[in-house]
C-alpha positions as CSV (number, residue, x, y, z in Angstrom):
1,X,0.0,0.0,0.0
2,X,1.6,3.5,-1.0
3,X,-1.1,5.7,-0.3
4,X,-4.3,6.5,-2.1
5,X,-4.0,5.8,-5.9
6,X,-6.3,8.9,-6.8
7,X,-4.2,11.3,-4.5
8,X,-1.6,10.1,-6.6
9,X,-3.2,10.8,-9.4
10,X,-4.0,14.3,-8.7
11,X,-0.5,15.0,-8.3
12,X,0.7,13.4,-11.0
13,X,-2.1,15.2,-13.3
14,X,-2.7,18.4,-11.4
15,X,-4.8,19.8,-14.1
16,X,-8.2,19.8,-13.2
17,X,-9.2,19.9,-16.6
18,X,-7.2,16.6,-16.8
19,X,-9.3,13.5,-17.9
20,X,-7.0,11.6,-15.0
21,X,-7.6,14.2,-12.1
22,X,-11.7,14.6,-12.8
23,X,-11.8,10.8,-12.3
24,X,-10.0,11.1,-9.3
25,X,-12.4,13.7,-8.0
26,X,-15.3,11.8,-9.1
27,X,-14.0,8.7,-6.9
28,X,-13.6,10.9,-3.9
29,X,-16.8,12.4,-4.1
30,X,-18.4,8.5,-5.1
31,X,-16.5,7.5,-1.1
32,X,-18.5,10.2,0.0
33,X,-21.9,9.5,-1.0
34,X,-21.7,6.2,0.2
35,X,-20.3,7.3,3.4
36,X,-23.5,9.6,3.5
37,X,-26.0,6.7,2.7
38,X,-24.3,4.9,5.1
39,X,-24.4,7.4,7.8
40,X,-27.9,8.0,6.8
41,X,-29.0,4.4,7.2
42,X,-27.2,4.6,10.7
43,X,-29.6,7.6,11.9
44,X,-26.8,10.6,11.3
45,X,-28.4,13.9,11.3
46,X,-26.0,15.5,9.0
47,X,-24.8,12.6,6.8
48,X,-23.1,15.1,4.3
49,X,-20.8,16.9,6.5
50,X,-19.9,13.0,8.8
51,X,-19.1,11.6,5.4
52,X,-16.5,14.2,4.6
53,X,-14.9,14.2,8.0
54,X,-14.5,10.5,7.2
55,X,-13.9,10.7,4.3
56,X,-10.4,13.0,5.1
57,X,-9.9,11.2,7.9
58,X,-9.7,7.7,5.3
59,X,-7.2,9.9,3.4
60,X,-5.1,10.7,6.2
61,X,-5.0,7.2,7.0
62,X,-3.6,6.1,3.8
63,X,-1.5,8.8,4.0
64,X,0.0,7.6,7.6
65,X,0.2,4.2,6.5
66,X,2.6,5.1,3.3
67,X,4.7,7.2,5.4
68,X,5.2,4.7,8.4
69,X,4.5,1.8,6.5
């Protein structure tokens, strides 16, 4: 595991225009809504804003784990 593939991605590809970073972007915002219909299922009252905390906090996850393997 070196980190998330679609942070990766973005890097390489920094071009938002780029057909590589807008799939990236599309696969983070996919995590999120199902994070949210998860959430939502669960009784959340704000499943948006949950499912982007987890959402960063599954980034800096992967993140941690590349750096400290």
């Amino acid at each position: 595991m070196r980190g998330c593939p679609f942070i990766d991605a973005t890097a390489e590809f920094p071009d938002p225009e780029s057909a590589v970073h807008s799939y990236a972007k599309e696969q983070k915002s996919r995590m999120v809504q199902l994070t949210a219909a998860v959430v939502t299922e669960l009784g959340c009252r704000d499943p948006l804003s949950l499912a982007e905390q987890l959402a960063t906090l599954a980034d800096g996850a992967a993140s941690r784990a590349m750096v400290l393997n």
